[in-house]
N, C-alpha and C positions, 0 to 999 in steps of 0.2 A: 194264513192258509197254507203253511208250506206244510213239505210232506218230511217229522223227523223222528218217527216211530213207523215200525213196520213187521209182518209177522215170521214166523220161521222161516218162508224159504224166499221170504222179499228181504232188503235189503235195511237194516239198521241206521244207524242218521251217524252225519257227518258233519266238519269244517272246515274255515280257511284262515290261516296265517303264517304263510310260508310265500313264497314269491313264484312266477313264472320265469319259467325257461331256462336261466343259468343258476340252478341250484347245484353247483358243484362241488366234492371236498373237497380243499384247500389241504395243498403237503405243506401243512406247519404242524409243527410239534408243541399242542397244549394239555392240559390238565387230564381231556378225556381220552385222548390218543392211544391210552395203554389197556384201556379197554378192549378186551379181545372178540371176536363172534360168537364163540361159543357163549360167553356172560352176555353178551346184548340179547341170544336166543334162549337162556334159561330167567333173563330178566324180569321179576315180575311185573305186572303191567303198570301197577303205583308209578315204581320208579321208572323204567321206561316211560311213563308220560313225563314225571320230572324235568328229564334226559333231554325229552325235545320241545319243552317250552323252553330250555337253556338254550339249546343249540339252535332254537328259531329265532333268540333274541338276541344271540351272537350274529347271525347271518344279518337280522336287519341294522345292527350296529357297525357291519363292514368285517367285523374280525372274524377269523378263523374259525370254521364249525365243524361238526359232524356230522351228516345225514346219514347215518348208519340206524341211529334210533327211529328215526321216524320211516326207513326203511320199512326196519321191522315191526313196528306199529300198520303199517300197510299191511306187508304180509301177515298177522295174522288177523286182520281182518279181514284178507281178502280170500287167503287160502285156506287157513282154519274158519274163517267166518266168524270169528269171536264179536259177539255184539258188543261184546265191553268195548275192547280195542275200537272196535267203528265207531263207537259214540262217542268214544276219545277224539279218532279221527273230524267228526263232525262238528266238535265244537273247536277243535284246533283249527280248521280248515274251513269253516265257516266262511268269516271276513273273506279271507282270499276267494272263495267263490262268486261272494256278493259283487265285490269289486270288478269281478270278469264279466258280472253281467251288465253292470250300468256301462262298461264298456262297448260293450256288443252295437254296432251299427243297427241293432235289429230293436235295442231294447226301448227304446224310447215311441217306437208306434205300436208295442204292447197295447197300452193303457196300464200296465202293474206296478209291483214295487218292487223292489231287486230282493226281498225278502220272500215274495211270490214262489221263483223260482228254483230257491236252494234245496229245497225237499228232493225236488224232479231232475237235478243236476246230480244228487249223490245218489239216486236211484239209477240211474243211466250208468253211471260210474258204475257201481254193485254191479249192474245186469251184466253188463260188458266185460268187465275182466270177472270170470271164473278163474276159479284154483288151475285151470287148467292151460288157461291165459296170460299169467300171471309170470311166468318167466319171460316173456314177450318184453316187458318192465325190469331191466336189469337195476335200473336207478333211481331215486328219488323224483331229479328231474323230468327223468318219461313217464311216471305216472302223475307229476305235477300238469306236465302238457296235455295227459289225456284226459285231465279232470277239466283242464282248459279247455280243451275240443268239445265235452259233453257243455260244460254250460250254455259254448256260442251255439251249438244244436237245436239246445232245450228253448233258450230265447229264440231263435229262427222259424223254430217249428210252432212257436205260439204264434209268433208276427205272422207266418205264412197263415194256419187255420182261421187267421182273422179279419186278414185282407185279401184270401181267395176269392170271396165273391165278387171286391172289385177290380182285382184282375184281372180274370174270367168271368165270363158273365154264365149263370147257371146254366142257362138251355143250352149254351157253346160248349160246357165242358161237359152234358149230356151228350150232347154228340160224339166229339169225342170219345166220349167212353165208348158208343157204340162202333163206332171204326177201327180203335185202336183195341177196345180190350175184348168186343166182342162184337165181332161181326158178324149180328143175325143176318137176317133176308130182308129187315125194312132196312139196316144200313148199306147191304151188297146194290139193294134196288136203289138207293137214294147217288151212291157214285161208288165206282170199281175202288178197288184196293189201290189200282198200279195210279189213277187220277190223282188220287188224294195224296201217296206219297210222293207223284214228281210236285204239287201243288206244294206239300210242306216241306220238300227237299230243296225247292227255288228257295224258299226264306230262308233257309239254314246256313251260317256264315258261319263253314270251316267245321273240323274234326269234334273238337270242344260240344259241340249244339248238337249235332246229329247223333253222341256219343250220347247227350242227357235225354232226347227224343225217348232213343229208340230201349235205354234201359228201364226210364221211366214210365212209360206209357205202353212198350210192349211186353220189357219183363217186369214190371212192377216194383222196379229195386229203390229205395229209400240211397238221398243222397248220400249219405255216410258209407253206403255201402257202393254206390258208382265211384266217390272219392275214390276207395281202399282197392278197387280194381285197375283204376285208371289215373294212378301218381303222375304218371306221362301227359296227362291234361292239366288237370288240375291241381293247384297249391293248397287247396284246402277243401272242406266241406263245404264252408260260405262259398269259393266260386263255383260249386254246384247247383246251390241254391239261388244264386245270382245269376247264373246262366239260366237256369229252368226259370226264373220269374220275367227275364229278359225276352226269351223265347214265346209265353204263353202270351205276354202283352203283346208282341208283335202280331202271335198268329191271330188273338183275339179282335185284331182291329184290322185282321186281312178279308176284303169283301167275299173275294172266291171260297176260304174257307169258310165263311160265314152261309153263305147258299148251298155247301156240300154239307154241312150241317142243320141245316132248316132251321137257321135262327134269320131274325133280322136283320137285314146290313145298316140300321141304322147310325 
């Protein structure tokens, strides 16, 4: 059920067989070294795939690579958009994604297969870097890591829709909404604004919590995006997502909030 077809202005399919994080060139001097930018950029795309199923098999062999081809295999997928080149990408880069997700802390209370998720990993990838984003990504490496970040997301964001309801309990996070996203007249009458937030600012331990509250629940910003504002808190996406599910269990099983809500303190 994954997603590896897609139409004009969605995103093309993808893969993995390249490594995380230290994908670096290596200053040795071998066979393809004399290769210059300009031939890698007039390259056509046959052989540029050639190019970096060699230089992928060198990396995993330890020896000497070049990640200039698969560079450019990115960029024109990603700037041109070229669906060839992305579907090149998706079956090269396949495995490596799979592998990121059976890694994910998140993937195993799924219920899925790590196959589930690779469609919705290269999709997120697409959406997110535009031609226009794309220099953001001077290296292979950094768009290696950000294909990284999209998978542990896509897994997080399944776990989370799936065990929302028993982390919150539904009519809790009804209220909620009414307090925080929209405060009619049956929320104002049920308890003042200033009650309820010294009520959830006593639970809040420290900058990091109060920081995912108040983006979350009052600006409605998705964790990827409190990450990208707030590097000074947080190491990653995951400790966004782990502070918001830490935080909502806590307040979910706070009695006060639970009667400023008109749920049960059962």
């Amino acid at each position: 059920m994954q997603q590896s077809s897609m139409s004009t202005k969605a995103m093309p399919r993808t893969s993995a067989e390249a490594s995380v994080g230290s994908v670096r060139r290596r200053a040795v001097a071998y066979e393809h070294a004399d290769i210059d930018a300009q031939t890698i950029a007039n390259m056509d795309l046959s052989a540029l795939q050639r190019y970096c199923q060699v230089e992928s098999d060198r990396f995993f062999r330890g020896q000497p690579h070049d990640t200039r081809f698969a560079y450019e295999l990115f960029r024109r997928a990603l700037v041109e958009r070229c669906e060839a080149a992305w579907e090149i990408l998706f079956y090269q880069y396949r495995a490596l994604v799979e592998s990121w997700v059976r890694r994910s802390s998140a993937f195993s209370s799924t219920g899925e297969s790590s196959e589930y998720f690779v469609g919705s990993v290269f999709a997120r990838f697409w959406q997110a870097i535009t031609p226009e984003r794309f220099a953001a990504f001077p290296t292979l490496g950094s768009l290696l890591h950000y294909l990284q970040l999209c998978a542990s997301c896509v897994v997080i964001d399944c776990a989370r829709s799936q065990s929302w309801a028993e982390v919150v309990p539904e009519a809790l996070t009804r209220g909620f909404d009414q307090m925080l996203d929209a405060p009619d007249e049956e929320a104002i009458d049920r308890v003042s604004r200033e009650e309820f937030w010294r009520s959830i600012n006593a639970l809040l331990a420290g900058d990091a919590e109060r920081c995912v509250v108040y983006h979350s629940f009052i600006m409605g910003r998705k964790p990827g995006e409190i990450y990208e504002m707030r590097r000074d808190l947080f190491e990653s996406v995951t400790d966004v997502y782990n502070v918001k599910r830490n935080i909502l269990g806590r307040l979910s099983r706070n009695r006060e909030l639970r009667q400023m809500a008109g749920v049960s303190a059962s």
